[in-house]
MARNUDREN-385261 format. One record per residue: residue number from 1; x, y, z of N, C-alpha, C, O, CB in turn. Coordinates in steps of 0.1 Angstrom, whole numbers, plus 5000, padded with zeros to 4 digits. Atoms other than C-alpha are relative to their C-alpha. Glycine has a CB too. Layout:
! MARNUDREN-385261
<r><k>NUM</k><n_c1>X</n_c1><n_c2>Y</n_c2><n_c3>Z</n_c3><ca_c1>X</ca_c1><ca_c2>Y</ca_c2><ca_c3>Z</ca_c3><c_c1>X</c_c1><c_c2>Y</c_c2><c_c3>Z</c_c3><o_c1>X</o_c1><o_c2>Y</o_c2><o_c3>Z</o_c3><cb_c1>X</cb_c1><cb_c2>Y</cb_c2><cb_c3>Z</cb_c3></r>
...
END
This chain:
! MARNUDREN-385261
<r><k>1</k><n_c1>4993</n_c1><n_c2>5012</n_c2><n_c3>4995</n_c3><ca_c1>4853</ca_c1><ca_c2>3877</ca_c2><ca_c3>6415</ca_c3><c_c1>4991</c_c1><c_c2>4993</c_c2><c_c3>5009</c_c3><o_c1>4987</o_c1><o_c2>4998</o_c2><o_c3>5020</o_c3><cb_c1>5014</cb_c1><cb_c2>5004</cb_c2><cb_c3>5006</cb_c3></r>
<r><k>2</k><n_c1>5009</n_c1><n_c2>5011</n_c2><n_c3>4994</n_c3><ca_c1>4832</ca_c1><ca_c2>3850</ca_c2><ca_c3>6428</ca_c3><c_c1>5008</c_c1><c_c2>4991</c_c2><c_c3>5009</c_c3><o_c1>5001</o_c1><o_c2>4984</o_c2><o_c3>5017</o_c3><cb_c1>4994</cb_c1><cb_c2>4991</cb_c2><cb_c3>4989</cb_c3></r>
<r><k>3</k><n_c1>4998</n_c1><n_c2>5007</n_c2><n_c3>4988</n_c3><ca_c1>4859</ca_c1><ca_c2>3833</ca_c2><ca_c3>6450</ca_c3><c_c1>5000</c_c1><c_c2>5002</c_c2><c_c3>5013</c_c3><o_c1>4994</o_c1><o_c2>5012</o_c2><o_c3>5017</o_c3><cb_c1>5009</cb_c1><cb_c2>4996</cb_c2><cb_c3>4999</cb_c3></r>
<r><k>4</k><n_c1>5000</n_c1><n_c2>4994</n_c2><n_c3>4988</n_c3><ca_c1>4866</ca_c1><ca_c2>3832</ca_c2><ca_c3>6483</ca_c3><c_c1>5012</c_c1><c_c2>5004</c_c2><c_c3>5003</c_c3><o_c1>5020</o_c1><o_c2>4995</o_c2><o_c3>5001</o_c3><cb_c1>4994</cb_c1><cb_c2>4993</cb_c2><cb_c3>5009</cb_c3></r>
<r><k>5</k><n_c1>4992</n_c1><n_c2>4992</n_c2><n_c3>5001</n_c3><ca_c1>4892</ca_c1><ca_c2>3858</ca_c2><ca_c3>6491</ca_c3><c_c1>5011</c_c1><c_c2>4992</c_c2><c_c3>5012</c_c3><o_c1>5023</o_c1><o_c2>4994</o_c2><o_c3>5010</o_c3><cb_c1>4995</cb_c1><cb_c2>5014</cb_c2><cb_c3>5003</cb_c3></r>
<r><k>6</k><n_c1>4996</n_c1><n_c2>5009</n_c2><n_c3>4991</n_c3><ca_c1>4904</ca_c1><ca_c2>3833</ca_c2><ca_c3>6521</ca_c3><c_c1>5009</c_c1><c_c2>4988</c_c2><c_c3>4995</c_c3><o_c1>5019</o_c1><o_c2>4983</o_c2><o_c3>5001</o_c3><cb_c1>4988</cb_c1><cb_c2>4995</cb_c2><cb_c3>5006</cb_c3></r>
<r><k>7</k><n_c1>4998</n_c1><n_c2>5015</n_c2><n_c3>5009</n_c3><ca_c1>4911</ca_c1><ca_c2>3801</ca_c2><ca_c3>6496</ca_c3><c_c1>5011</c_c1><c_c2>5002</c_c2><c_c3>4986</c_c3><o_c1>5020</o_c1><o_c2>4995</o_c2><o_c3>4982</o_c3><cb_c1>4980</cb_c1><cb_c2>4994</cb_c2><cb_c3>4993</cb_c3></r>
<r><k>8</k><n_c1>4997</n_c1><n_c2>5003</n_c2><n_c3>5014</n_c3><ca_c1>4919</ca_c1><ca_c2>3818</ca_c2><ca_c3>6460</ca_c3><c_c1>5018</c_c1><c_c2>5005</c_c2><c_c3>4999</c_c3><o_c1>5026</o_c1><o_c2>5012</o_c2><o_c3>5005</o_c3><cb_c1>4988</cb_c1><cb_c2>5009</cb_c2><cb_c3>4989</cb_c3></r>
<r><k>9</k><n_c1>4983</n_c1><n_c2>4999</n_c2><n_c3>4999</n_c3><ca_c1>4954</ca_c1><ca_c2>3816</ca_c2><ca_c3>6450</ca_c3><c_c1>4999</c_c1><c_c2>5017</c_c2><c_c3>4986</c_c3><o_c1>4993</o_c1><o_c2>5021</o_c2><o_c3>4976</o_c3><cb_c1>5013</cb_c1><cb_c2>4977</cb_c2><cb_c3>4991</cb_c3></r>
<r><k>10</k><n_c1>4994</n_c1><n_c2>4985</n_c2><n_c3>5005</n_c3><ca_c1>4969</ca_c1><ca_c2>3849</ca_c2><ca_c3>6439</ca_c3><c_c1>5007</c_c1><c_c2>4996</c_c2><c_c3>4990</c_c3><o_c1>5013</o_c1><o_c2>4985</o_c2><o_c3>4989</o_c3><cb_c1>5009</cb_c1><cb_c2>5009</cb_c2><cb_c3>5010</cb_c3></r>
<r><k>11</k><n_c1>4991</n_c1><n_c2>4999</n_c2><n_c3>5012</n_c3><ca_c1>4983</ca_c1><ca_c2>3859</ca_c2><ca_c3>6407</ca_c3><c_c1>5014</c_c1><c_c2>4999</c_c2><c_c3>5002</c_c3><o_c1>5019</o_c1><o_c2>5002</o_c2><o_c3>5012</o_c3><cb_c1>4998</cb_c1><cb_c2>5013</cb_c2><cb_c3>4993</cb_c3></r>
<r><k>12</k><n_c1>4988</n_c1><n_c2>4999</n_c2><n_c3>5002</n_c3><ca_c1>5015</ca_c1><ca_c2>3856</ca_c2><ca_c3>6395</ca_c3><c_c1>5010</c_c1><c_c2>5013</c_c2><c_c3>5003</c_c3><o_c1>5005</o_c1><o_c2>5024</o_c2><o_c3>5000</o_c3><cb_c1>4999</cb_c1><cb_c2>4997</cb_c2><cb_c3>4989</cb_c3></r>
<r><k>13</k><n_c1>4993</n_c1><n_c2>4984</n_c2><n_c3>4993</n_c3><ca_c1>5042</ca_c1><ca_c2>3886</ca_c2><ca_c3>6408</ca_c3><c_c1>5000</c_c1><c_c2>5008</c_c2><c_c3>4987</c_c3><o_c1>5001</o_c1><o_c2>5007</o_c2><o_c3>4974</o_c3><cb_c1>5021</cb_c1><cb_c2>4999</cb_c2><cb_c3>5008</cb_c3></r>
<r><k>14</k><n_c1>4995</n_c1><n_c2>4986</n_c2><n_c3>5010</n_c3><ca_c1>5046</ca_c1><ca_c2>3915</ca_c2><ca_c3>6392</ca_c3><c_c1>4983</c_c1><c_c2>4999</c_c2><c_c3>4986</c_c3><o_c1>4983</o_c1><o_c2>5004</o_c2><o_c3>4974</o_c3><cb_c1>5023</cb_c1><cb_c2>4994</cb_c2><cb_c3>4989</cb_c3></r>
<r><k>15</k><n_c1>5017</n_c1><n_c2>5000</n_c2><n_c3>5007</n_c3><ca_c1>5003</ca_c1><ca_c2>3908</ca_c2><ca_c3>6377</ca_c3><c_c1>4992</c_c1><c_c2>5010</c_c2><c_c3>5014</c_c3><o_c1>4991</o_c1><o_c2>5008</o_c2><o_c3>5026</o_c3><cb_c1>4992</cb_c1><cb_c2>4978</cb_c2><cb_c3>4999</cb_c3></r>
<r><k>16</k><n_c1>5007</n_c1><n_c2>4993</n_c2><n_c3>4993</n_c3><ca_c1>4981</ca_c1><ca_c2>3937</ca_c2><ca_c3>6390</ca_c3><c_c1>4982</c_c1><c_c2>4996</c_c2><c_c3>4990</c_c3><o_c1>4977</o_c1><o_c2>4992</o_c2><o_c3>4980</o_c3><cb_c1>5007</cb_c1><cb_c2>5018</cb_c2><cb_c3>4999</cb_c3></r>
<r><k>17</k><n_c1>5013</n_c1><n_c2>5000</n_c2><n_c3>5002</n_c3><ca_c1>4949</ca_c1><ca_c2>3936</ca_c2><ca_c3>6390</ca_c3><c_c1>4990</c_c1><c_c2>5013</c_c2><c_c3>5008</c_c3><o_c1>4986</o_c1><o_c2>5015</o_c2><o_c3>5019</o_c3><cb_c1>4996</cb_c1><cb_c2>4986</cb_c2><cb_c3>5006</cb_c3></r>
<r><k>18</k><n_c1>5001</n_c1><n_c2>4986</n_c2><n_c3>5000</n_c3><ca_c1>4937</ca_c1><ca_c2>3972</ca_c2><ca_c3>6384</ca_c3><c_c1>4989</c_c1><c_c2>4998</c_c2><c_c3>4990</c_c3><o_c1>4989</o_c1><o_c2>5007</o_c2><o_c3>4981</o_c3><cb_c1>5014</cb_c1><cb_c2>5009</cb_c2><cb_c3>4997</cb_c3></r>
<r><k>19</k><n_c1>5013</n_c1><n_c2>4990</n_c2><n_c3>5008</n_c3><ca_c1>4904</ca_c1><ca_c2>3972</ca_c2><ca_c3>6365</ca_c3><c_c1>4986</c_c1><c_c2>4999</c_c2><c_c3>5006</c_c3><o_c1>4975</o_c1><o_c2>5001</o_c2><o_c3>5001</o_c3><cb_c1>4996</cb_c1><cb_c2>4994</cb_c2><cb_c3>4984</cb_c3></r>
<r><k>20</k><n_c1>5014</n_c1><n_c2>4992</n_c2><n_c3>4991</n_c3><ca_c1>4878</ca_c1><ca_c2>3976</ca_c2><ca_c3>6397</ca_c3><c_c1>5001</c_c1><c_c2>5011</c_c2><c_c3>5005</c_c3><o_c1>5007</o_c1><o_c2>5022</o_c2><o_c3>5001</o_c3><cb_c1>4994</cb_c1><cb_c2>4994</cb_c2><cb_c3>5013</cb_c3></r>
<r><k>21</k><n_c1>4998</n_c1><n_c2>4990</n_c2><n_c3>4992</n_c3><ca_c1>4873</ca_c1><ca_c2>3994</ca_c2><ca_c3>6422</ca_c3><c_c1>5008</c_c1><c_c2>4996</c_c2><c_c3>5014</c_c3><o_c1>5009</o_c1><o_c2>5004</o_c2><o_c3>5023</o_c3><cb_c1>4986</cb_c1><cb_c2>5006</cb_c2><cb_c3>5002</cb_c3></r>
<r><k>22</k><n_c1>4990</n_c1><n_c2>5007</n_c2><n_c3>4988</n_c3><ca_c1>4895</ca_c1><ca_c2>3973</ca_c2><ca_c3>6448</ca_c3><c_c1>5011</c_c1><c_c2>4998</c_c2><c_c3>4987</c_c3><o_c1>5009</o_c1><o_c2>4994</o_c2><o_c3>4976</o_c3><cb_c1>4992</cb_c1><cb_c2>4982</cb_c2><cb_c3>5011</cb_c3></r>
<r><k>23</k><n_c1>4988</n_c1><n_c2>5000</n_c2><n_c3>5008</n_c3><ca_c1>4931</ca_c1><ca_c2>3975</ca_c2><ca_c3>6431</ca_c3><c_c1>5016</c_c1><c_c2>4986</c_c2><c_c3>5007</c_c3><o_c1>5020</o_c1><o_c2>4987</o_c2><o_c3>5018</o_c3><cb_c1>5005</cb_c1><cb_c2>5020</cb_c2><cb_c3>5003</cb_c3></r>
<r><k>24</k><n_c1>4991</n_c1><n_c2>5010</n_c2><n_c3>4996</n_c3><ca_c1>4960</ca_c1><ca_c2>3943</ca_c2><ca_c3>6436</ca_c3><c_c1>5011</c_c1><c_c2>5003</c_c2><c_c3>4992</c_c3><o_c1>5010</o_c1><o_c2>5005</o_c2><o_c3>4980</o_c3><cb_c1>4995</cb_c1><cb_c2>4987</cb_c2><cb_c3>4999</cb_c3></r>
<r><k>25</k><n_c1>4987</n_c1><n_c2>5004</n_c2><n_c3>5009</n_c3><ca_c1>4994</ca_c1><ca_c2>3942</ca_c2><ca_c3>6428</ca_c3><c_c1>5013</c_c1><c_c2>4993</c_c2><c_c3>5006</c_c3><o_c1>5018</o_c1><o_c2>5001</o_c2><o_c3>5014</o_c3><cb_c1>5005</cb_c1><cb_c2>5013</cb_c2><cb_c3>4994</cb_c3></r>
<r><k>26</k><n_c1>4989</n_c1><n_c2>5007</n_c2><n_c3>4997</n_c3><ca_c1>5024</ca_c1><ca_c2>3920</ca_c2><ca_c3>6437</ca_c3><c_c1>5014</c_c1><c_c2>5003</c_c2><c_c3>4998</c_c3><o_c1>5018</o_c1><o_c2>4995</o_c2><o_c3>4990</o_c3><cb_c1>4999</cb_c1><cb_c2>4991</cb_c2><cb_c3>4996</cb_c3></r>
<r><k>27</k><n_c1>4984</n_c1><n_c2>4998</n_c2><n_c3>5007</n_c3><ca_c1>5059</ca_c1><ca_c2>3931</ca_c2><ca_c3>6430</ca_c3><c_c1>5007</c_c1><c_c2>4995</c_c2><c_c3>5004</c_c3><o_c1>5004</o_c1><o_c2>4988</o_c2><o_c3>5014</o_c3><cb_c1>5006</cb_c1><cb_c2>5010</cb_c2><cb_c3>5001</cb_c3></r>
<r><k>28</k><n_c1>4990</n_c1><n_c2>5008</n_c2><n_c3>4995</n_c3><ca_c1>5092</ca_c1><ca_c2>3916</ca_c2><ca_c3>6433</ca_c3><c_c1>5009</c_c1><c_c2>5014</c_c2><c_c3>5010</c_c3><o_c1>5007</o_c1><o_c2>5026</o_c2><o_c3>5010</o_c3><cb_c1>5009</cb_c1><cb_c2>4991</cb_c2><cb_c3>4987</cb_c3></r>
<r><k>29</k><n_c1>4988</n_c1><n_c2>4988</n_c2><n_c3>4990</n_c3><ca_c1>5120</ca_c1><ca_c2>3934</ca_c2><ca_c3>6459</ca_c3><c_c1>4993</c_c1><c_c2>4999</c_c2><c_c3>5016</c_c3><o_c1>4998</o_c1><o_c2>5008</o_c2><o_c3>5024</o_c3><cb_c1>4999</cb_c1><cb_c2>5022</cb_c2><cb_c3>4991</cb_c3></r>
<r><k>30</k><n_c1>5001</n_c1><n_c2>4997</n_c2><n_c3>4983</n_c3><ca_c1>5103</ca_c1><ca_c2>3929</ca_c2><ca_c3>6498</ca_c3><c_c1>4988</c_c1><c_c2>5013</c_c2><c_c3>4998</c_c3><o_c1>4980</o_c1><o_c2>5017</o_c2><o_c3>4989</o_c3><cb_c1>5021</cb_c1><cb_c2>5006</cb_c2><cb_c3>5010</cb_c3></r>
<r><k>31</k><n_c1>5017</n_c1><n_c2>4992</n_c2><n_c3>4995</n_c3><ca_c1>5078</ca_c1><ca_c2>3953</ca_c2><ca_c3>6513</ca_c3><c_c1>5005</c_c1><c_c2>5013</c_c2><c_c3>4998</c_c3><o_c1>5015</o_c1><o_c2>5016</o_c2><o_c3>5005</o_c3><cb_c1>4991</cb_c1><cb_c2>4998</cb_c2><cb_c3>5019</cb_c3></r>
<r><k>32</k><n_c1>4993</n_c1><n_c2>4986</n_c2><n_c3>5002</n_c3><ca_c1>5085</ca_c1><ca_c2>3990</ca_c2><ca_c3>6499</ca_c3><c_c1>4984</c_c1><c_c2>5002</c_c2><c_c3>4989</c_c3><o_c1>4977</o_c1><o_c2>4994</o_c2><o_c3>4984</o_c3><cb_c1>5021</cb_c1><cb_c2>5000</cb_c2><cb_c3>4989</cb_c3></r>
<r><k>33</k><n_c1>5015</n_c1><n_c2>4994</n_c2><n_c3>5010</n_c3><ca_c1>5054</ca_c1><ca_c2>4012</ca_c2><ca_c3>6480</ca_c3><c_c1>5003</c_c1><c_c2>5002</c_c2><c_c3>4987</c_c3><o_c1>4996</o_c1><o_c2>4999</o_c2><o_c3>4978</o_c3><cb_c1>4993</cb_c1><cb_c2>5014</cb_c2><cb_c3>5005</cb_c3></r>
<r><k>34</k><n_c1>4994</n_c1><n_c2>4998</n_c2><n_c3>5015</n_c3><ca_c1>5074</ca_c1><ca_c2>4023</ca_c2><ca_c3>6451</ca_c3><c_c1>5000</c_c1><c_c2>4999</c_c2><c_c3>4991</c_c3><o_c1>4999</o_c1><o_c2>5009</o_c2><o_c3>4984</o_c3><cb_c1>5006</cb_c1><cb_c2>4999</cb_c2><cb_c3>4997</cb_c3></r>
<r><k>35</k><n_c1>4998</n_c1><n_c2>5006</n_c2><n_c3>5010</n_c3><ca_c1>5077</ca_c1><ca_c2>4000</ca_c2><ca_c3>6426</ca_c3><c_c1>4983</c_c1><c_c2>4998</c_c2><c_c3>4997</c_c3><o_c1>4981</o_c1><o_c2>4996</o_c2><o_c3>4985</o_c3><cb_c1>5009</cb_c1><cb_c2>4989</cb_c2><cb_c3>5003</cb_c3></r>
<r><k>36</k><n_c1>5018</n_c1><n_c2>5000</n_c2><n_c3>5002</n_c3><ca_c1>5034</ca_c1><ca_c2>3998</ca_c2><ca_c3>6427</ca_c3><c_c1>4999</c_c1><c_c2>5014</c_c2><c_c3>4995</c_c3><o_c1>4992</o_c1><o_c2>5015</o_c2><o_c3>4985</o_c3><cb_c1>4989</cb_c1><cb_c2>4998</cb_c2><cb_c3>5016</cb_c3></r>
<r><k>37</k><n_c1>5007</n_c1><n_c2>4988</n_c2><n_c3>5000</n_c3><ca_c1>5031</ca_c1><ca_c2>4035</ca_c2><ca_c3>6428</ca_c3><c_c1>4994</c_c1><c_c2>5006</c_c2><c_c3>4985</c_c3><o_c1>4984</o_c1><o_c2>5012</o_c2><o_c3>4984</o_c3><cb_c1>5009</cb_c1><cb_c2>5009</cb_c2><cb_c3>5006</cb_c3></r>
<r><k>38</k><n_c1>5007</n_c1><n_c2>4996</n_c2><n_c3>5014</n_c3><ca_c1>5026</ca_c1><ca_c2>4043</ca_c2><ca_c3>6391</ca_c3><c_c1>4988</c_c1><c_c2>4994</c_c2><c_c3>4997</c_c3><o_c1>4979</o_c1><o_c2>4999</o_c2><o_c3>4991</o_c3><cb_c1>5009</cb_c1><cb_c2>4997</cb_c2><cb_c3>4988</cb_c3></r>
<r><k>39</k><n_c1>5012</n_c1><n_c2>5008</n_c2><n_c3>5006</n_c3><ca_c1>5003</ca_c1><ca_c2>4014</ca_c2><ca_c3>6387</ca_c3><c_c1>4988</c_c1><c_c2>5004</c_c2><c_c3>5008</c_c3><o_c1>4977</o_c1><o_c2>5003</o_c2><o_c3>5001</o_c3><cb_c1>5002</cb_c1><cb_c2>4984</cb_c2><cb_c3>5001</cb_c3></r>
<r><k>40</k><n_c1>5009</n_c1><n_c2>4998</n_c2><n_c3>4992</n_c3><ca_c1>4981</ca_c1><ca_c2>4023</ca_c2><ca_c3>6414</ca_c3><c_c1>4993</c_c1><c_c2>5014</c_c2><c_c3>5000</c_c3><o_c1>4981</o_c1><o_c2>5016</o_c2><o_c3>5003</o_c3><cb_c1>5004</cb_c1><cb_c2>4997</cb_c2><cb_c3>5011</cb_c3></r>
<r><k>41</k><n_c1>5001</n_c1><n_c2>4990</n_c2><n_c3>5005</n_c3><ca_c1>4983</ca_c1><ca_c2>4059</ca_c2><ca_c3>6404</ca_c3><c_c1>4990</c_c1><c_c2>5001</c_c2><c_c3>4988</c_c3><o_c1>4980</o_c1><o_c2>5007</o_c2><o_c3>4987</o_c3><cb_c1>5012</cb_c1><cb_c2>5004</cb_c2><cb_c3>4998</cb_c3></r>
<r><k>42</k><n_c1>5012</n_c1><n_c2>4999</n_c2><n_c3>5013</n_c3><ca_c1>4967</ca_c1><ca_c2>4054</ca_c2><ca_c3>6371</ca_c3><c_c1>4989</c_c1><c_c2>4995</c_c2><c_c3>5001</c_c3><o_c1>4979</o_c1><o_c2>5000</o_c2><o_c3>4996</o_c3><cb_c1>5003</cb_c1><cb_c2>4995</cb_c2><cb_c3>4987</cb_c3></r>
<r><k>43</k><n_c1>5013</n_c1><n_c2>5005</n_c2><n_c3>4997</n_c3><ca_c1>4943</ca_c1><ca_c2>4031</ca_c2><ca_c3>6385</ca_c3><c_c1>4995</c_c1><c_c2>5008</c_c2><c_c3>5006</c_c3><o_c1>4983</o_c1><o_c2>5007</o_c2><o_c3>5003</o_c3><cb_c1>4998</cb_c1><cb_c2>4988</cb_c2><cb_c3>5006</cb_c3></r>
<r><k>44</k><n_c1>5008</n_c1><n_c2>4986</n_c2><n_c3>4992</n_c3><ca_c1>4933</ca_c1><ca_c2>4064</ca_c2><ca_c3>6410</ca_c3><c_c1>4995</c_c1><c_c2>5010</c_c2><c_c3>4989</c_c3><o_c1>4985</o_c1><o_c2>5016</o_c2><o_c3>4986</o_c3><cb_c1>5012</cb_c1><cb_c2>5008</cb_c2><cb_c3>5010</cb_c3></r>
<r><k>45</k><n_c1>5003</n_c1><n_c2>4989</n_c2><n_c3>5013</n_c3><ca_c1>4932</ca_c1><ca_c2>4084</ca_c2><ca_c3>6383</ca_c3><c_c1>4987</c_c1><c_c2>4995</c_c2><c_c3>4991</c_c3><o_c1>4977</o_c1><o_c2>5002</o_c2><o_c3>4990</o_c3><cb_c1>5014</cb_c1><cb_c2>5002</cb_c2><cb_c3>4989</cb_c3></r>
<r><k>46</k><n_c1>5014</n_c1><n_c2>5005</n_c2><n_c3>5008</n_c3><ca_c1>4907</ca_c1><ca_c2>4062</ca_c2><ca_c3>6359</ca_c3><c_c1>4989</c_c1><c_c2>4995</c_c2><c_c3>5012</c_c3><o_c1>4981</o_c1><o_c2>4987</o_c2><o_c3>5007</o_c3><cb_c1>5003</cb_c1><cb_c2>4986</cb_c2><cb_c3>4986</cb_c3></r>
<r><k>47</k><n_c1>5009</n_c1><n_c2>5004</n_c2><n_c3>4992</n_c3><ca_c1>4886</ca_c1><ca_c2>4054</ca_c2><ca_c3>6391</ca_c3><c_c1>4995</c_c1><c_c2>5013</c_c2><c_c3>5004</c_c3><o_c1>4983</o_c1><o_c2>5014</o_c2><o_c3>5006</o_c3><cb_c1>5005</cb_c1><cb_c2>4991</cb_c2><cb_c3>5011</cb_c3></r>
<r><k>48</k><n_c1>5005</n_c1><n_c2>4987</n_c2><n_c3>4999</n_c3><ca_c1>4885</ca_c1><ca_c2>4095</ca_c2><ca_c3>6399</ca_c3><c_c1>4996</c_c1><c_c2>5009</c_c2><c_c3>4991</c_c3><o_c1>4994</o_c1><o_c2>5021</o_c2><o_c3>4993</o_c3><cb_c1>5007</cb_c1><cb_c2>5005</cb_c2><cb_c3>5006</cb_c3></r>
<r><k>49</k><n_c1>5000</n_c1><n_c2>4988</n_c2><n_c3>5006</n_c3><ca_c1>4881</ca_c1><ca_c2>4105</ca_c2><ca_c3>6366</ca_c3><c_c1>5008</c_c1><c_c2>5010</c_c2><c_c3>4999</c_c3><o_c1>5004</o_c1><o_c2>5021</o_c2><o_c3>5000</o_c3><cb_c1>4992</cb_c1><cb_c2>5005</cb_c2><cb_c3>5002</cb_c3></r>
<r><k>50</k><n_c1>4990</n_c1><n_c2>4986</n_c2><n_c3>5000</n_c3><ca_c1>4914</ca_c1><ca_c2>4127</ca_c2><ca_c3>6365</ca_c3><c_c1>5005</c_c1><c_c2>4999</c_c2><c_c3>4994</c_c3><o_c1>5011</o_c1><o_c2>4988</o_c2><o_c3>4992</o_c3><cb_c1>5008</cb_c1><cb_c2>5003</cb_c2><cb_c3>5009</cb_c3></r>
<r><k>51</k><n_c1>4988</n_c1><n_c2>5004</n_c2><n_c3>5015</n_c3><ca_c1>4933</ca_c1><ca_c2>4131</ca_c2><ca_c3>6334</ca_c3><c_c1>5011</c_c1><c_c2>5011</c_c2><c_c3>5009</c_c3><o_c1>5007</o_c1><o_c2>5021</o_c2><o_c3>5014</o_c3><cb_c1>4992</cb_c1><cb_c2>5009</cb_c2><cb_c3>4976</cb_c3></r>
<r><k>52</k><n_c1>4992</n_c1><n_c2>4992</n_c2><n_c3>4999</n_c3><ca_c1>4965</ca_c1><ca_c2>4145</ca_c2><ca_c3>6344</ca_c3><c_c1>5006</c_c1><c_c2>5011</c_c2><c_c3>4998</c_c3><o_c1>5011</o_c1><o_c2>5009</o_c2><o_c3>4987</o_c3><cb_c1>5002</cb_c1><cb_c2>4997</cb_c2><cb_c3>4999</cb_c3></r>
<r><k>53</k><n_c1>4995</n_c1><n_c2>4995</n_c2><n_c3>5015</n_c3><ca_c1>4982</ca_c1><ca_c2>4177</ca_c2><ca_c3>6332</ca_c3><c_c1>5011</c_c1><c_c2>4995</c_c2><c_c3>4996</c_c3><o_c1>5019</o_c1><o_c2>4989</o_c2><o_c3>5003</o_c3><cb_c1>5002</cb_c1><cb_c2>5013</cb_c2><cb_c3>4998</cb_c3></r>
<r><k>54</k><n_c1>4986</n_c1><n_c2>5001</n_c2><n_c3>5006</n_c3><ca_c1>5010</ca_c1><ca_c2>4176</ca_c2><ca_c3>6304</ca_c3><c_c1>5010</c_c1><c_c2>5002</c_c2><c_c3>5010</c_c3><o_c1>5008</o_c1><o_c2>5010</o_c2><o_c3>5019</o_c3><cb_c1>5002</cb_c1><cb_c2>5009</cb_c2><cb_c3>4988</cb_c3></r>
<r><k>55</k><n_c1>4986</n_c1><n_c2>4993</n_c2><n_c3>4995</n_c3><ca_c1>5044</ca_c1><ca_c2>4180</ca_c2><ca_c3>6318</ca_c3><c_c1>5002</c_c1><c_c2>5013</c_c2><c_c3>4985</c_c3><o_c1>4999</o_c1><o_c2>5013</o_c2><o_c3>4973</o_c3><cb_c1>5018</cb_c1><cb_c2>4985</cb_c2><cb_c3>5002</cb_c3></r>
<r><k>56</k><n_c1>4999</n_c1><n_c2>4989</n_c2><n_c3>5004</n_c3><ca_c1>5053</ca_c1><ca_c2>4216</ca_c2><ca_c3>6308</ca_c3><c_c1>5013</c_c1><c_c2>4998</c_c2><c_c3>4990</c_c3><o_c1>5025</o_c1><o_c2>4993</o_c2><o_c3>4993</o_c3><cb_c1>5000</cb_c1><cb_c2>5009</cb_c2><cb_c3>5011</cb_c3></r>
<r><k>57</k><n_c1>4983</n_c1><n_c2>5000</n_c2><n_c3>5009</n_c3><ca_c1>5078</ca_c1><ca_c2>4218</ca_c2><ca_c3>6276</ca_c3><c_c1>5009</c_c1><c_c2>5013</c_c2><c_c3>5000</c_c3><o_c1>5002</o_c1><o_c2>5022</o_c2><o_c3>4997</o_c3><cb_c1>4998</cb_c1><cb_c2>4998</cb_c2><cb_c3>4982</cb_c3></r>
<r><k>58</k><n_c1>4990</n_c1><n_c2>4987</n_c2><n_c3>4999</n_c3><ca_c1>5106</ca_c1><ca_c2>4247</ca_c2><ca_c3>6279</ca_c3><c_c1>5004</c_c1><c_c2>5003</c_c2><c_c3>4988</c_c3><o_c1>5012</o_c1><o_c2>5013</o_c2><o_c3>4987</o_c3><cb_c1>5012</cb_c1><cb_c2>4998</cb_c2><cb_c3>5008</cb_c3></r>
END
């Protein structure tokens, strides 16, 4: 990204921007971690190289 982080207008809500290595996301609902956490999760995960395991079947 070539703008300046000061000036550039931000994406639209609920648009992440999850394919560097600095991660963005906007959600709707007020200030709570939650509703990000999956998205930011997987972006940790393909930035650490971690494949998950399966959930276990019974």
């Amino acid at each position: 990204m070539t703008e300046d982080c000061r000036t550039a207008q931000k994406p639209a809500g609920n648009t992440g921007l999850l394919d560097g290595e600095l991660a963005w996301r906007q959600h709707d609902g007020g200030h709570e971690d939650r509703t990000n956490m999956k998205h930011f999760i997987k972006w940790a995960n393909k930035l650490l190289g971690h494949t998950p395991p399966k959930p276990a079947t019974q």
